[in-house]
N, C-alpha and C positions, 0 to 999 in steps of 0.2 A: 237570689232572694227576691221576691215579690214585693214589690213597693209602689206598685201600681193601685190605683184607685179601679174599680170594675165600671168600666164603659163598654163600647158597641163590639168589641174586639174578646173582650171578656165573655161578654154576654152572645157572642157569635160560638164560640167555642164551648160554652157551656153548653147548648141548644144542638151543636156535634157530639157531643159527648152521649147525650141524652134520646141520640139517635133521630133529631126533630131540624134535621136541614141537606135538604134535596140537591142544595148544590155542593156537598161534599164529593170529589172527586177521590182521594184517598188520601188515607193515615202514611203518616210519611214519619220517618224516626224522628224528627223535630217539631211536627207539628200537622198540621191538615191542609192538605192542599182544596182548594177552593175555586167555584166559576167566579168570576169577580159580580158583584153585585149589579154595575151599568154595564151596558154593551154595547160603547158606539158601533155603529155601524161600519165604518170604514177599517177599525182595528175590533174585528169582533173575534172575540176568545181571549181574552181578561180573564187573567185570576188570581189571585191571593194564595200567598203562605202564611198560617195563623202558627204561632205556637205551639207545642201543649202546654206547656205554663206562661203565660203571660207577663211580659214583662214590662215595663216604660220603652226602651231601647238596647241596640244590639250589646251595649258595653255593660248591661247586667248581666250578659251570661258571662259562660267560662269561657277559655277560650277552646276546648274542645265543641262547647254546644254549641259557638258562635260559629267553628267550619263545620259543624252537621247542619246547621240552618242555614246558610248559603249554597251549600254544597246541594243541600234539597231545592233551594231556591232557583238554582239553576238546574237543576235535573226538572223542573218543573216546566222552566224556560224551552229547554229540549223539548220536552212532550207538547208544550205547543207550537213550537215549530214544525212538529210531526204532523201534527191535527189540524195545523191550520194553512199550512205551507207558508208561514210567514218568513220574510228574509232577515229577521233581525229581531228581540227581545231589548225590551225597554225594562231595566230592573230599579224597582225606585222602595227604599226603605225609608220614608220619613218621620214618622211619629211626629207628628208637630200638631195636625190637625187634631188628628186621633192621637194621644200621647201614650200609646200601648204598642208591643212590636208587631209591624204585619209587613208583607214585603208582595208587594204588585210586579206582575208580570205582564207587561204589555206588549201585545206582537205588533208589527209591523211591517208594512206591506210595499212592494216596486208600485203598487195601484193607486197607494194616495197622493195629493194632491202634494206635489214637489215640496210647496213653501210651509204646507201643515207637516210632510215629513220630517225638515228641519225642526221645529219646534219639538219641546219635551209632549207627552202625550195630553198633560192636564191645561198646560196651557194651547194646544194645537184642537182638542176634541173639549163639548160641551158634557161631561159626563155628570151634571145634576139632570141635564134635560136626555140622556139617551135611554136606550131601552131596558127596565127591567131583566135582568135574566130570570130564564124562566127553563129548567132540567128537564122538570118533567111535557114540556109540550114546544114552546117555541125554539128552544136550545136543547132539543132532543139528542140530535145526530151531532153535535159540537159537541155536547158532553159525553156521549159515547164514543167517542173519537180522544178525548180526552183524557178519559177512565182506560182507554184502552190502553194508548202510548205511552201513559203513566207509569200504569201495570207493568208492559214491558222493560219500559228502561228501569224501574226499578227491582225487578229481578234479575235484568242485567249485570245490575251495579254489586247485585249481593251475590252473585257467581263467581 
C-alpha cells in the first residue's frame, strides 16, 4: 500500500514512466534502475534503484517484492562492477532524507584514497558539490557500459 506522500523519488519515476529521463538505464521487475544523479569523481558510476510503486520504505512491500527489489538491487551492484571495474559495491537503502524507497549503489575502487575508502561513501565523498550526471554527453560511455552489463546480467538471470 502507498502511504507515501509524492516527492523527488515519486516525481523521478513519474518522468521514467513518461519516457522524459535520459539517465534511465533499465526497467528492472522492481523498479528502474538509474545513473545516480552526482558523480563524484573518484567513485564514478552511481546509481539508483527506484521502484515502480513507491513506497515510504522496504517493510511496505511484501515480502516477495521486498527479495525482487534487493535481488534487482544487487544485480545492478553486479553490472557496475562490470562497467566500472570497481572492487566492491557500497548498497545503502535509507529513506530518511528522502522518505520514499530508493536504494544507491555505490562502487568502489583499490584507487582511493585509503582513509576516504574506510568511510561510508556520503560521509567520505562531497556528493552535493560533485558532478551532475550527464547520459547523453559527459557520462556517455559509462552509461553505455552500464545499459550494456545490465542488459546481460539480466537476461542471464531470466534463463
Amino acid at each position: 500500500m502507498n502511504t507515501t506522500k509524492a516527492g523527488p523519488i515519486t516525481n523521478r519515476v513519474a518522468r521514467i514512466i513518461a519516457g522524459n529521463d535520459a539517465e534511465l538505464i533499465a526497467a528492472m521487475p522492481s523498479g528502474y534502475a538509474i545513473l545516480g544523479k552526482y558523480q563524484p569523481e573518484a567513485i564514478n558510476g552511481c546509481c539508483m534503484l527506484l521502484p515502480k510503486e513507491v513506497v515510504a520504505s522496504p517493510n511496505d512491500l511484501s515480502h516477495a517484492e521486498r527479495g525482487q527489489f534487493f535481488s534487482d538491487l544487487t544485480l545492478l551492484g553486479d553490472a557496475i562492477m562490470r562497467a566500472t571495474g570497481s572492487t566492491r559495491i557500497n548498497y545503502l537503502v535509507l529513506c530518511n532524507q528522502v522518505p520514499e524507497l530508493h536504494g544507491h549503489c555505490v562502487p568502489r575502487f583499490d584507487s582511493e584514497d585509503s582513509a576516504l575508502r574506510m568511510l561510508g561513501p556520503f560521509e567520505a565523498y562531497d556528493f552535493g558539490d560533485a558532478r551532475v550526471a550527464d547520459a547523453l554527453n559527459a557520462d556517455k560511455d559509462l552509461y553505455s557500459k552500464l545499459k550494456n552489463a545490465l542488459t546481460s546480467l539480466l537476461a542471464d538471470r531470466d534463463s
